[in-house]
N, C-alpha and C positions, 0 to 999 in steps of 0.2 A: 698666585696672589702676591708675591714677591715684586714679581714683573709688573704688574699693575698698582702696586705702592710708590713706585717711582715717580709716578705723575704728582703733578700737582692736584690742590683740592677741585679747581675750576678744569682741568682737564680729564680727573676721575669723572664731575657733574657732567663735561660732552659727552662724554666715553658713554656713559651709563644710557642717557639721554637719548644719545643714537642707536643703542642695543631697544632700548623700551620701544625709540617709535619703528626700528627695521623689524620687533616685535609684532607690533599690531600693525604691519604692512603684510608681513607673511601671514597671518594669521587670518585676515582681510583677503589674501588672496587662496590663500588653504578652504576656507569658506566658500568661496564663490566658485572656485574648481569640484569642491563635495557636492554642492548642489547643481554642479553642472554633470557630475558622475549619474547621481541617482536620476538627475532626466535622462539620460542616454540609457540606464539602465530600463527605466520605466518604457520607451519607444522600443530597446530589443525585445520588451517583455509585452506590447499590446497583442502580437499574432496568436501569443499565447493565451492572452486573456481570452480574445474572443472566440479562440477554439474551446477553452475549458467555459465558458459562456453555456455554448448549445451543446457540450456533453455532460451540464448538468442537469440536461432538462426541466429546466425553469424551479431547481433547487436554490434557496434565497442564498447569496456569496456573502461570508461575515469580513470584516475587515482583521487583517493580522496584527493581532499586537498583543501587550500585557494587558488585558481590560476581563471585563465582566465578562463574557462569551470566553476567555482564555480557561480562567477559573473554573467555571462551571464543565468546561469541555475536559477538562486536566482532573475531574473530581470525578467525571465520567469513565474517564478511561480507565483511572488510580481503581474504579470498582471493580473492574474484569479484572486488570493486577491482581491485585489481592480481594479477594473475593468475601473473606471472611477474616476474624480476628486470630483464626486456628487454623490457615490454612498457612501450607510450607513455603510461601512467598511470605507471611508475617513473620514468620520463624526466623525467615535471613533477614529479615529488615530489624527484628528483633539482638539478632544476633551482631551486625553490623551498630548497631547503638553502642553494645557493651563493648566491641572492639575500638571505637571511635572514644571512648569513655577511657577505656585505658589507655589508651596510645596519648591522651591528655594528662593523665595522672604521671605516666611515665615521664612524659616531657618539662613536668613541673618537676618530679625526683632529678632527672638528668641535671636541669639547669639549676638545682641545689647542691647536686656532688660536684658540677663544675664551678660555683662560688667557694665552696667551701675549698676545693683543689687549690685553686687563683690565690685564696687566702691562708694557706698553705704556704704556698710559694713565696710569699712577699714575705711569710714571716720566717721563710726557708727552716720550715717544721717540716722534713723529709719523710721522716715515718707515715705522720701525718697524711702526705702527698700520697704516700706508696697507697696507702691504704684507702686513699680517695681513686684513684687508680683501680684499683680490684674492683671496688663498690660499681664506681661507673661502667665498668665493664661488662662485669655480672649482670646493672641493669639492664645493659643496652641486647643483652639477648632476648628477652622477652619481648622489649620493643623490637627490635629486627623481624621477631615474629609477629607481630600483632601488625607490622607495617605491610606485612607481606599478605597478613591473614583479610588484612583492610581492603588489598586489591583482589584478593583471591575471591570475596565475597559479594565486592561488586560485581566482579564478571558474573558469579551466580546470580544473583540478582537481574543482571541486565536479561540474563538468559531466561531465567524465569519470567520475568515480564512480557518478552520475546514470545515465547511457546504461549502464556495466556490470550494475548490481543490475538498475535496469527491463527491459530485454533478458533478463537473466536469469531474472526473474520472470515476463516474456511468456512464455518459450521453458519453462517447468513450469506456469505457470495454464492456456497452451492447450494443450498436452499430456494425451493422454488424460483430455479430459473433466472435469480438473480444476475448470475453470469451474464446471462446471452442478453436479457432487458439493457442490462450497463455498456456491454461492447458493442453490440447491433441499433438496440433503436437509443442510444446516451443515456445518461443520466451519471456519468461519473469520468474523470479522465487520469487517461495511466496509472489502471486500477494494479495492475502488475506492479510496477515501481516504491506502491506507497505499498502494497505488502509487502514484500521482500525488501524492501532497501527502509524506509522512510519509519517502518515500525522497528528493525534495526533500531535507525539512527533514535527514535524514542527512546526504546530502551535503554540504548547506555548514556545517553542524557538526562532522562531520570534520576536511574540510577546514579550516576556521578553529581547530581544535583543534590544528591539526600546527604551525601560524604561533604560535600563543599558547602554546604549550610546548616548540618547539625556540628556538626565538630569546629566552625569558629564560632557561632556563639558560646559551645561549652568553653571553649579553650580564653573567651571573653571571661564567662564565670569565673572560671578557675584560676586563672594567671590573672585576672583584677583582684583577686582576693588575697594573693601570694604579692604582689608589687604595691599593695595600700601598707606593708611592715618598711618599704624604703621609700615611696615616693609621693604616698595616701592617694585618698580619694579625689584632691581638687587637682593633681596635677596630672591624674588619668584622665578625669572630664573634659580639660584643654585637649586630650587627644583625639578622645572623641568629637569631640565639639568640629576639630579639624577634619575628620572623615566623614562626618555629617554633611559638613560644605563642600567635601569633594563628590560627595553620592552626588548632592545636587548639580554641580557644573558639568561631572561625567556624563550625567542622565541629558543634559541637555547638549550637550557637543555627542552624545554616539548616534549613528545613523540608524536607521532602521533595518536593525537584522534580523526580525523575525518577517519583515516581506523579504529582505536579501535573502533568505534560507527558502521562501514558499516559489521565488522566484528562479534559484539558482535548481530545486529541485522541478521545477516545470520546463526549463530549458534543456535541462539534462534526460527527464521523457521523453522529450520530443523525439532528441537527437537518438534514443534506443528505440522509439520508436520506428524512427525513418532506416534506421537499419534491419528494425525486423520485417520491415515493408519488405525490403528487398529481397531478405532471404525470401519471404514468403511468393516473389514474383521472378526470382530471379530466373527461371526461363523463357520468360517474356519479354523482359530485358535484353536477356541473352541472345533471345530470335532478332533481337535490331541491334545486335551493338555490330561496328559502331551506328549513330552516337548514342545509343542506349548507354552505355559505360561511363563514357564520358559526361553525358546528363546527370548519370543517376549520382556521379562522383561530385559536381558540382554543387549539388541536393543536398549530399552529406556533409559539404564542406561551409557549407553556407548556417547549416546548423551548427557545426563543430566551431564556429568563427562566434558563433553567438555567444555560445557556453564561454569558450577562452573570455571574450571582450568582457561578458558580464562576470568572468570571475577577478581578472586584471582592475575592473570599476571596484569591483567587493574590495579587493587585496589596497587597492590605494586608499579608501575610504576606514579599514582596519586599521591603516601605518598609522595615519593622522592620530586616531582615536588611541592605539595602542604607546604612542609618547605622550599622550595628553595620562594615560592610564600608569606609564609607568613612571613616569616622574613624580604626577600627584599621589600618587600610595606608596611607590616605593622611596624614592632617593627624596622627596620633601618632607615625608611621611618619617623617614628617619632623623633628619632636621629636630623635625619638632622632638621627637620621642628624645633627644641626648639635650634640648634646651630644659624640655619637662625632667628629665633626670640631674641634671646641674643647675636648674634655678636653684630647688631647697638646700642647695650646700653652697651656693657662692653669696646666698644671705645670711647662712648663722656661721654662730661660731665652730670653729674646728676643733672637734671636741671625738672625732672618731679616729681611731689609730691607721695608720698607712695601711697595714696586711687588712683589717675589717674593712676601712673605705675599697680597698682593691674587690675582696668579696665580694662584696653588695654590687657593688660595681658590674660585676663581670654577670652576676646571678640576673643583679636589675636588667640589664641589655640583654642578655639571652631571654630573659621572660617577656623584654619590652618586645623584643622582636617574632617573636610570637604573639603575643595580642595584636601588636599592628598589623601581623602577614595576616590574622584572622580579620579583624575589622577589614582590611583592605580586599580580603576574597567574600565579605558580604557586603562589602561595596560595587564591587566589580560580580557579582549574583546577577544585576539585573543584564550581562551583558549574556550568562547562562539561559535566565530566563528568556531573553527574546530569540536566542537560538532553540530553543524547548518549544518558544509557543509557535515559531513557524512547522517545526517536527508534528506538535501536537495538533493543531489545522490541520496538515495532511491528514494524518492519523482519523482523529476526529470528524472529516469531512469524509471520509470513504467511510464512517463506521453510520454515520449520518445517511450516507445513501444506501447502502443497503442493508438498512430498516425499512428506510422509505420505500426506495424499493421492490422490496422483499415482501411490501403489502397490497394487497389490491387498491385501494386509496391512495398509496403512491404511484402505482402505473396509473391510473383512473390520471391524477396527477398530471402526470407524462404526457398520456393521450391527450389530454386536454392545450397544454403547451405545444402538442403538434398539430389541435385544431381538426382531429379526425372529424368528434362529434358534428361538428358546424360542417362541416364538410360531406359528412354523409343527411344530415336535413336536406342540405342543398342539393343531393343526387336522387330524393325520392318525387321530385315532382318532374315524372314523365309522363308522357301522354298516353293513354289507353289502346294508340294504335302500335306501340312501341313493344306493350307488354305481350313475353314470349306466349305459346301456343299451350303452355305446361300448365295448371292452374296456380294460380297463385291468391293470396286473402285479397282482400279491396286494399288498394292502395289508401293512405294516410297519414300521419306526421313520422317522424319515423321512430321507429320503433326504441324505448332501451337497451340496449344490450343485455344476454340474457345468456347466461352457460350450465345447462342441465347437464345429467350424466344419467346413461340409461345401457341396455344394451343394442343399439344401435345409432348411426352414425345420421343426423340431419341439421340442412341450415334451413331456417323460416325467414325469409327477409333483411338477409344478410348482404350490406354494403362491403362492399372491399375497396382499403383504398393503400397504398404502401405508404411507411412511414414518413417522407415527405408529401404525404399529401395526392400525391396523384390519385387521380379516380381511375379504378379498375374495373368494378365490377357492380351492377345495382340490383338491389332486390331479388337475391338468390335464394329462393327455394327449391329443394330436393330433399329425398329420404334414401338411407341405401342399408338395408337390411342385411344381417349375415347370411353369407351365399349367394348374393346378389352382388358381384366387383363390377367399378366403375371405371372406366378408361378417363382421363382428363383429356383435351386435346387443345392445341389452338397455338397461335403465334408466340415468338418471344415478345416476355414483358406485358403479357395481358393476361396475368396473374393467376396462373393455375399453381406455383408454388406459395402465393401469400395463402390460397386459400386454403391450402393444408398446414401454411405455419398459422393462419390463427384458427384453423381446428385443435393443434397442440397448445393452444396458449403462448405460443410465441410473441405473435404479435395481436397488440388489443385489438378487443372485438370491438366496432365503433359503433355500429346499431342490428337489429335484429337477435335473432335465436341461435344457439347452438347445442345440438346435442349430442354429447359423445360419450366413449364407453369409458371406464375407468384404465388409466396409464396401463394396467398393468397388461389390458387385453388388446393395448393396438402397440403397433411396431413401425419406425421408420427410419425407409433406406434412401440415402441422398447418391448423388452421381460420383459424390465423390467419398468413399464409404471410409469412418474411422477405423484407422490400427491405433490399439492401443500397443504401449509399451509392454512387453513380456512374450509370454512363450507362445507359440500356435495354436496348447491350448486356449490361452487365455486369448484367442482374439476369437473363441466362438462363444465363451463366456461373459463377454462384456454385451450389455451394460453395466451386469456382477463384476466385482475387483479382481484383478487376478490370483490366482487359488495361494503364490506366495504373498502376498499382500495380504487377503484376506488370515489366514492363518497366522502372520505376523498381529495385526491386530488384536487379534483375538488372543493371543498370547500375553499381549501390551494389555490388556482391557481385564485379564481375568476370566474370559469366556471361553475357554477352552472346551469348554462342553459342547460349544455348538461347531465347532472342526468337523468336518463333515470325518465318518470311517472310511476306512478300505475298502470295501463293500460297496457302499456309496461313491468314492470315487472312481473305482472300477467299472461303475454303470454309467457314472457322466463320461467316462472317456469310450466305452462301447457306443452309445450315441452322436457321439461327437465326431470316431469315426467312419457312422452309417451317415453323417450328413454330408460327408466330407465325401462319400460315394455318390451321393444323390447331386451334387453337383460338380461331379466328375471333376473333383481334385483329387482321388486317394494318393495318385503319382506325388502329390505333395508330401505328404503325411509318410511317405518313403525317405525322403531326405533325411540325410544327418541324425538325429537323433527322436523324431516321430514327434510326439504330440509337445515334447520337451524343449523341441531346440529352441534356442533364442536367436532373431536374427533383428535386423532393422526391414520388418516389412515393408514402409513405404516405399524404400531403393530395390528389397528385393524382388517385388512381387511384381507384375506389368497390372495394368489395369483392368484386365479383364478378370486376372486371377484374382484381383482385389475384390470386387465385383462378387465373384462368386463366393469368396471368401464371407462377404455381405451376408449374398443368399443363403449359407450355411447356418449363417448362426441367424439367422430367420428361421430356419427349418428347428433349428435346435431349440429354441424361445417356443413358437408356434403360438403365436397367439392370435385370437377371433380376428381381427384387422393387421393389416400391414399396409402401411401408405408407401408406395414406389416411383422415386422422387426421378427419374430415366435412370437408374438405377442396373440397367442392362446396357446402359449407351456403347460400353467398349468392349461387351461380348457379341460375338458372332449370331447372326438370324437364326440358324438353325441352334444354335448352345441357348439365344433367349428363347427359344421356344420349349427347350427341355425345362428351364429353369421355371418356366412360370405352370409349367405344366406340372413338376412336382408341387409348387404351392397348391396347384388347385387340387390335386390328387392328399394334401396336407387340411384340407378344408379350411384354411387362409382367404378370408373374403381381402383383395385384391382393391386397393385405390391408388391406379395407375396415371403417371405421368408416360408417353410414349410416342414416339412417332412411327416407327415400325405399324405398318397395317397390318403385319402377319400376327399379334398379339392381340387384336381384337377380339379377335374368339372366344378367347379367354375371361371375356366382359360381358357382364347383362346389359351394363348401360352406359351410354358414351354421352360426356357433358362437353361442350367445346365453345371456349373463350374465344370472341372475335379481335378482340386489341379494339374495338372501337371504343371514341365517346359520345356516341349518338346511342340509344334504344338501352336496352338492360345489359350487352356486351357478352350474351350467354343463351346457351341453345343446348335443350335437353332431348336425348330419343333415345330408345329401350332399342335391345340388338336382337334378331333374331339369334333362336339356341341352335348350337352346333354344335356336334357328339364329338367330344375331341379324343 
């Protein structure tokens, strides 16, 4: 300031003059570079859009921001949170209030012992001092702990929150088939990501949202009420009045972060997605590299280049905002606060002694600068809030679909946007020379769709079509009674596996009848048979939880009573190992530690073992149906011949997928898909019996 007094008054005026307009030249160019960020951003993020487009299956997309759908979404969630006024998530929010309450009262005693000290020292009353010393001291223990107790309870908090939503999301994604609806035929995208990571990122955003706006308004109350004894009320309003105007200019210089937060977290699924491709393919890969490798590296890198580019766009778009942020509340924001504290003493008269003006003084600034650092952090709240509202979109749009979802009127929904219904109208008008040999009703509009449950297994004019639409199959009627197993046959991709996934409910049924037995009496095995995590027994016991899981539960829950006895479990594992005879694994059940050991079955096991492994705990289930998806592909002719031989010896009515002729025997009636799209694409004939 020194160095710039030496000027003249007309070379101060250039001086300035040229600072103001190389002002609003950067500023001019700072502008036109943000708004060239966020287009670049928006172009890395179209691939994105239109993928999350068709995996929400024609679920309406809200736009991200602070608005009325923010609120209302944020009121929905705050329900599961805290569920009740009595429930131990109120308790900590409860308990975080009183700690937020005293840590303000403290801070108003602190910044009293420290005027009082200041005033001490001017009037060098050393006792005085001494003993403003001990007091401060003394206090600042309680505050040390309540600062500590402040963080300690948000992490509660966050965590509690955490455990509500995800429990909550587990308890509707694994509910009716949710899952498989969302990953297989859309309706949701990088439903992984926004549980594990995205309900996170909620929680402690919440939570640190409740700490950063209940305690500066309190800390407004209470330190305006302590600063109107040195500086009143009109010269607090000027401060206000100045933070007011800066809400307003910040709100309109910050960029949009709560689509930067929905967009930075869709670019970052991808790129976890594209690697979990990999694992999941990586022998395929593996069988052409190179340039399988090479390709797949290029794939990853091209995602990875996204993520960077659009976090470097965020990061430059923050700087801006963050000196626009910290000059205006902080270092302008202090400005004012020492003019508002020296106006009312450089107008009257000097009527207060050195040591008291020194007090006041030192008490007023530490109390100003805590109301300002408060006004200034619910000023700077809405830059919380639009990082909260893109978290809570995520959040809120996966808790959104599967409801929807998770209801028949939302698949119906789904169907609808994939256009099956119109699709299978269109496949019932064939001609009478077309229809198979097998009797079927009179043709006519087509049918509604229609899913009974009985104890047997039939379709009545049943279109198949897969999820994009392809036509498969037209007007399929049959019935297959217990005791009576079906062989399926026919080419790849002329839908002998849709038409067992929409016998389960997999995939919508788009016209005609179904009638099946209840879940609990039909069973199925696909080609490539699930190992669940845990012991060897637990891979004959699944679809049940493994026996330590389930007994953890049940511990966790208070149900201890339903742990199955000694007795009891002594007879599931005598079964367990007569199944493990009947499809000549016992050699397994020898290893390491028998029914206990724990290994990684998918590396351990070859594929045929896995297979049988399958058929074991089919044997072990035994229930009226089992649908057999080639389910035998990797064991040996004569090993699938034992195998199916013990189901039927099990009295397992049999709905077979197979190409093996030698397994026929083992069928009453063979149904065989031709891949065409001319005639009905399906051919039914009953097999003669053969005493096997």
């Amino acid at each position: 300031m020194t160095y710039f007094s030496t000027y003249s008054p007309r070379q101060r005026r250039i001086i300035a003059l040229a600072f103001v307009s190389g002002g609003f030249v950067v500023a001019a160019n700072v502008s036109v570079r943000v708004k060239q960020a966020q287009k670049e951003q928006r172009a890395l993020c179209d691939a994105v859009a239109s993928e999350s487009s068709k995996d929400t299956g024609g679920l309406k997309k809200q736009k991200v921001a602070v608005n009325r759908v923010f609120w209302l979404r944020l009121q929905t969630v705050l329900g599961i949170c805290v569920p009740s006024p009595f429930s131990l998530e109120a308790v900590y929010v409860l308990v975080q209030s009183g700690l937020l309450i005293s840590r303000t009262l403290l801070s108003d005693q602190i910044a009293a012992l420290e005027g009082t000290a200041g005033q001490a020292v001017t009037a060098q009353d050393w006792p005085a001092f001494q003993r403003m010393l001990v007091d401060t001291a003394l206090t600042c223990v309680p505050a040390a702990i309540v600062n500590s107790g402040l963080k300690f309870m948000q992490t509660y908090i966050s965590l509690a929150f955490r455990k509500r939503i995800t429990e909550h999301l587990h308890q509707r994604y694994l509910s009716n088939r949710t899952y498989y609806v969302a990953s297989t035929l859309g309706g949701m995208s990088n439903a992984d990501q926004r549980i594990t990571e995205d309900v996170e990122k909620f929680a402690f955003n919440i939570s640190e949202l409740f700490s950063y706006t209940f305690k500066p308004v309190l800390d407004i109350v209470l330190f305006s009420r302590s600063l109107a004894k040195t500086v009143g009320y009109k010269g607090q309003l000027t401060l206000y009045l100045y933070f007011l105007l800066c809400a307003g200019v910040l709100r309109r210089l910050s960029p949009p972060l709560a689509l930067m937060t929905t967009q930075e977290a869709a670019l970052s699924g991808n790129f976890r997605n594209a690697h979990q491709r990999l694992v999941a393919t990586a022998e395929e890969v593996a069988f052409n590299d190179p340039p399988g490798g090479d390709t797949e590296r290029m794939i990853l890198n091209d995602h990875l280049y996204r993520v960077l580019k659009h976090a470097r766009l965020s990061a430059f778009q923050r700087f801006w905002q963050q000196v626009a942020d910290g000059y205006l509340v902080k270092y302008a924001a202090s400005i004012i606060g020492l003019c508002v504290y020296a106006a009312p003493l450089y107008f009257r008269p000097r009527t207060l002694s050195p040591d008291k003006l020194t007090g006041d003084y030192i008490r007023s600034m530490r109390l100003m600068m805590h109301t300002s650092g408060a006004i200034g952090q619910l000023v700077l709240v809405y830059k919380r809030l639009t990082t909260l509202a893109g978290n809570t979109s995520r959040v809120a749009e996966l808790l959104e679909s599967v409801n929807q979802l998770g209801t028949a009127k939302g698949r119906a929904g789904l169907m609808q946007s994939l256009d099956l219904t119109d699709r299978a109208s269109e496949a019932v008008g064939t001609s009478e020379a077309e229809r198979p040999s097998i009797s079927a009703p009179d043709r006519g509009p087509a049918p509604p769709p229609r899913l009974l449950f009985g104890d047997y297994i039939k379709f009545e004019r049943v279109t198949l079509h897969s999820p994009d639409g392809t036509l498969l199959v037209r007007e399929l009627s049959l019935e297959v009674r217990q005791g009576e197993s079906l062989i399926l046959m026919g080419p790849n991709g002329s839908g002998k596996s849709s038409l067992f996934r929409v016998l389960a409910e997999l995939w919508p049924l788009a016209c005609g009848t179904v009638v099946r037995p209840p879940r609990g009496d039909i069973f199925y095995l696909s080609q490539r048979p699930y190992l669940v995590r845990g012991t060897l027994r637990d891979q004959i016991l699944y679809p049940f939880p493994p026996r330590k899981v389930a007994h953890e539960a049940a511990v966790r829950n208070g149900t201890r009573a339903l742990i199955p006895g000694e007795h009891e479990r002594r007879e599931e594992d005598r079964k367990i190992l007569e199944v493990f005879g009947k499809v000549e694994l016992g050699g397994l059940v020898q290893r390491g530690e028998g029914l206990d050991q724990m290994q990684n079955w998918d590396d351990t096991l070859s594929g045929g073992e896995k297979q049988r492994v399958a058929m074991a705990r089919l044997l072990f289930h035994n229930p009226k149906f089992a649908v057999l998806d080639e389910c035998t592909s990797a064991v040996s002719a004569d090993g699938e011949e034992t195998l199916y031989r013990r189901l039927k010896e099990a009295g397992i009515t049999m709905l077979s997928i197979a190409h093996r002729p030698t397994v026929r025997k083992f069928h009453s009636v063979a149904l065989t898909f031709d891949g065409s799209q001319s005639g009905f694409g399906w051919k039914y004939e009953r097999l003669s019996s053969i005493s096997i």
